[in-house]
C-alpha positions in Angstrom: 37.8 37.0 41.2 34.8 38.1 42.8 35.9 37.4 45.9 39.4 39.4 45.7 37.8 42.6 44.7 35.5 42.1 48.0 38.4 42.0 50.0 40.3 44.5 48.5 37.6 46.8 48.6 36.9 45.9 52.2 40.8 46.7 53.0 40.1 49.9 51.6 37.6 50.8 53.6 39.7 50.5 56.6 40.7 54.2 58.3 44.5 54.9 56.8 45.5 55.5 60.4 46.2 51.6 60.6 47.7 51.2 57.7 50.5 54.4 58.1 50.7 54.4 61.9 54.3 55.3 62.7 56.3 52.8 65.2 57.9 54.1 67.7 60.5 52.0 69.7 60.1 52.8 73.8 62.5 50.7 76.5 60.6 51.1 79.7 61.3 49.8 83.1 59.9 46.4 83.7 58.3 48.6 87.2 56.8 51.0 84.7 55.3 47.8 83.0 54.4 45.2 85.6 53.2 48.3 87.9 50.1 48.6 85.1 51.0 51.7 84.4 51.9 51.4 81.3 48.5 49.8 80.3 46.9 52.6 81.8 48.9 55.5 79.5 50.1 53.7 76.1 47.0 53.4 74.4 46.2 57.1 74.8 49.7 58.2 73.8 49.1 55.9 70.9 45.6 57.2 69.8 46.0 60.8 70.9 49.5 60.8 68.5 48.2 58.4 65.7 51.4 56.3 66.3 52.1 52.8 67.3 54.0 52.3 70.2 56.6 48.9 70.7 57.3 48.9 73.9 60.6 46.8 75.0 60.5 45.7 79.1 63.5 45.1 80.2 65.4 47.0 84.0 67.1 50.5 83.5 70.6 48.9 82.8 69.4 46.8 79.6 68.0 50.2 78.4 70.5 52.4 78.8 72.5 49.6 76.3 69.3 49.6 74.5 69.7 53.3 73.9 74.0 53.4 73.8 73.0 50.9 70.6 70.6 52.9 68.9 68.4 50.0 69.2 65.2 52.1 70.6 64.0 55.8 69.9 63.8 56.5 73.2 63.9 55.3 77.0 61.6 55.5 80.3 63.9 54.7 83.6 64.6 55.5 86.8 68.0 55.3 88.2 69.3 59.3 87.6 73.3 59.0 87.7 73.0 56.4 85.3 71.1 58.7 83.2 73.3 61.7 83.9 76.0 60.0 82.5 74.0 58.7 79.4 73.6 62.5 78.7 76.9 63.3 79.4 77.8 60.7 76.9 75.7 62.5 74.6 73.3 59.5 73.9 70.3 61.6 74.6 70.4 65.4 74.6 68.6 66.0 78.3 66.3 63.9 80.3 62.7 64.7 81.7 61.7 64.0 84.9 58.3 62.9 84.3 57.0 61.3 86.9 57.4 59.2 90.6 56.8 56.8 93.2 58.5 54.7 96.2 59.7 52.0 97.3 59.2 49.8 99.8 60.8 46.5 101.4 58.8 44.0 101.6 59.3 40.6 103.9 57.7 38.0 105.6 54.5 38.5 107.6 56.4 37.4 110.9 58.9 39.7 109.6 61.8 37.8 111.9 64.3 40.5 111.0 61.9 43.1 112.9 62.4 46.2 110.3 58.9 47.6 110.8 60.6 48.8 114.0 62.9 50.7 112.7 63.0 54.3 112.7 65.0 54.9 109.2 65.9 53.1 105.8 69.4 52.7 106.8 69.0 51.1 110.3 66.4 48.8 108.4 69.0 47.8 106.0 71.6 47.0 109.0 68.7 45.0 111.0 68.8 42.7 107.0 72.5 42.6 107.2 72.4 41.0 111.3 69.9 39.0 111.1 71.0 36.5 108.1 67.3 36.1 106.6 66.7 35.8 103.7 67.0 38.4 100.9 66.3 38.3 97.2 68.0 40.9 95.2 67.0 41.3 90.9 70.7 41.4 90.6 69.9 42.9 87.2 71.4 46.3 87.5 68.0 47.8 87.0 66.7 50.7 88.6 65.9 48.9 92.4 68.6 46.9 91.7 70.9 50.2 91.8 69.0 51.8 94.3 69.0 48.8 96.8 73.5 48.2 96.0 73.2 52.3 96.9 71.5 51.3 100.4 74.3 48.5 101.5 77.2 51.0 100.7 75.8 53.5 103.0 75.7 50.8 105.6 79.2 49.9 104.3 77.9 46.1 104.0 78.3 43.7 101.2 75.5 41.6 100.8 77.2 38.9 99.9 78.6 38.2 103.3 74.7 36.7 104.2 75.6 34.1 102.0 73.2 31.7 100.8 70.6 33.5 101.9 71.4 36.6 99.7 69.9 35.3 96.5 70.6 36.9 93.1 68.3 36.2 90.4 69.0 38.7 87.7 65.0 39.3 86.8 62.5 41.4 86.2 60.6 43.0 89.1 57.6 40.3 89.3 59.7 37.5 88.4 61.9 38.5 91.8 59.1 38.7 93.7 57.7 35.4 92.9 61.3 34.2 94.2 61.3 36.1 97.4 57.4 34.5 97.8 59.0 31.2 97.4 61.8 31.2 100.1 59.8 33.3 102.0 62.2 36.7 101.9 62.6 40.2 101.9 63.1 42.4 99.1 63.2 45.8 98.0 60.5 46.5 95.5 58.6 49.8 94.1 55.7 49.8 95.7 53.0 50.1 92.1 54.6 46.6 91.3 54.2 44.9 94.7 50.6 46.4 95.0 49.6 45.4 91.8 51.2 41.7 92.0 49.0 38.8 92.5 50.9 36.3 94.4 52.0 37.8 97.5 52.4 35.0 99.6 53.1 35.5 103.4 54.9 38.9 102.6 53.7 42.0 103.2 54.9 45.3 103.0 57.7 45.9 106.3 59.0 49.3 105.9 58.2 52.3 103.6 58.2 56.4 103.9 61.7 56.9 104.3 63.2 60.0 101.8 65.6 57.6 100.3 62.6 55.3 98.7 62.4 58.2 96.6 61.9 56.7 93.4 61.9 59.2 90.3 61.2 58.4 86.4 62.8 60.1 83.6 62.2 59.9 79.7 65.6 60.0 77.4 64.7 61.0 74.0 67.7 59.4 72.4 70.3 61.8 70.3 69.9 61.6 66.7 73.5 63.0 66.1 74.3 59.7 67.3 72.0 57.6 66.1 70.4 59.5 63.0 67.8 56.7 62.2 65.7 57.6 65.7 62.5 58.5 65.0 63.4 61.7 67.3 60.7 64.1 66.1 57.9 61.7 66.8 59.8 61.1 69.9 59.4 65.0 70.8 55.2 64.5 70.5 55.9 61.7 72.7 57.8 63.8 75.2 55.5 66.4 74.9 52.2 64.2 75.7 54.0 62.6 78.7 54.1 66.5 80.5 50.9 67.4 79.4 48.0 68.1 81.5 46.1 64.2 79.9 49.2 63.0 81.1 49.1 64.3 84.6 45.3 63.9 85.1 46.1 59.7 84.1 49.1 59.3 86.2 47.5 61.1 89.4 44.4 59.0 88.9 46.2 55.4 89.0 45.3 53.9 91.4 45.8 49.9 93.2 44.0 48.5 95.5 42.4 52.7 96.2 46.1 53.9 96.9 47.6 56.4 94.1 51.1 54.6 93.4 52.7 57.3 91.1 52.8 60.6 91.0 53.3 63.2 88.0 56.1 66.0 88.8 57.1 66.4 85.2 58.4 70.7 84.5 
């Protein structure tokens, strides 16, 4: 008897923050994620707010059906037609262009397709489609997976003419790269992720810098006339932080390996 007042009074004295915290339901790009990033932010969103923050990793396609269901209060992704139409659709209300980065293709050190060379993104891509190397795509319809389909149709190439050598693994960014590290490919990848992965194999980074790398984030608060369970006022705070001056000062001052991989452009 003793002992269950001791503990109750000990749960008492724990602050009421823990106990009433507010979850909040985020999709997020698996970049945003395996970048670090997200580690870097979250847990000052999450103190700063007084809420607790699920966060569900998954590529831009999976939570934009994530969003469509209702199943989260709101999403953080980067592929902006897709996103256009969500808003069209009237699943969220606007987006907010929060933040960005680039990619970058990454290949083998000997890099036998010779794309360093080139002098734009789009004769780099037709070097890939000539030279029958290796290529691993996420195949996921994330984000890069979007953005890298959007670089073969300017070239007016379908990547499955390489063959076996175009390999699609419908994963998450790290999980690809470990596959393009283990047949020893190229791959398009934000560059946050690649810098901050460990295994990196014989590939380093081949091209970057070209405009079309551009590689913009946007937050979708997700329309409660739709869904009218969404947590969409906590969602606001959430939106609010993420254009704040903290915010800014945080993203600015990620950094891997000394470089700053994102950076924060939010209006």
């Amino acid at each position: 008897m003793k002992q269950a007042l001791l503990i109750s009074f000990m749960l008492a004295l724990l602050p009421a923050t823990s106990a009433i915290a507010e979850k909040v339901r985020l999709a997020v790009t698996s970049s945003f994620h395996n970048s670090g990033l997200s580690d870097h932010i979250i847990p000052h969103i999450e103190t700063d707010l007084e809420i607790d923050i699920q966060l569900i990793v998954v590529g831009t396609g999976q939570a934009l059906k994530l969003g469509e269901n209702g199943d989260v209060d709101a999403i953080l992704v980067h592929s902006k037609p897709d996103e256009e139409e969500f808003v069209k659709k009237g699943f969220a209300n606007h987006r907010r262009e929060i933040m960005f980065n680039e990619y970058v293709i990454v290949g083998p050190s000997s890099d036998p397709a010779q794309i360093s060379s080139a002098k734009n993104l789009l004769e780099a891509f037709s070097k890939l489609s000539k030279a029958m190397v290796n290529f691993v795509s996420r195949g996921d319809f994330s984000g890069t997976h979007k953005k890298e389909m959007e670089i073969w149709n300017k070239i007016n190439f379908v990547p499955d003419d390489i063959g076996k050598k175009y390999i699609s693994v419908g994963s998450a960014m790290g999980k690809a790269i470990n596959i393009a590290v283990a047949f020893d490919a190229y791959i398009l990848s934000d560059k946050a992720t690649w810098l901050n992965h460990k295994n990196k194999g014989n590939l380093q980074i081949q091209f970057e810098g070209d405009r079309l790398l551009h590689n913009q984030y946007a937050f979708l608060p997700i329309n409660p006339a739709v869904h009218a369970h969404v947590k969409d006022q906590t969602v606001e705070k959430i939106e609010g932080w993420l254009v704040s001056e903290k915010a800014r000062n945080l993203i600015n001052s990620y950094l891997i390996e000394n470089v700053q991989v994102f950076s924060f452009n939010a209006r």
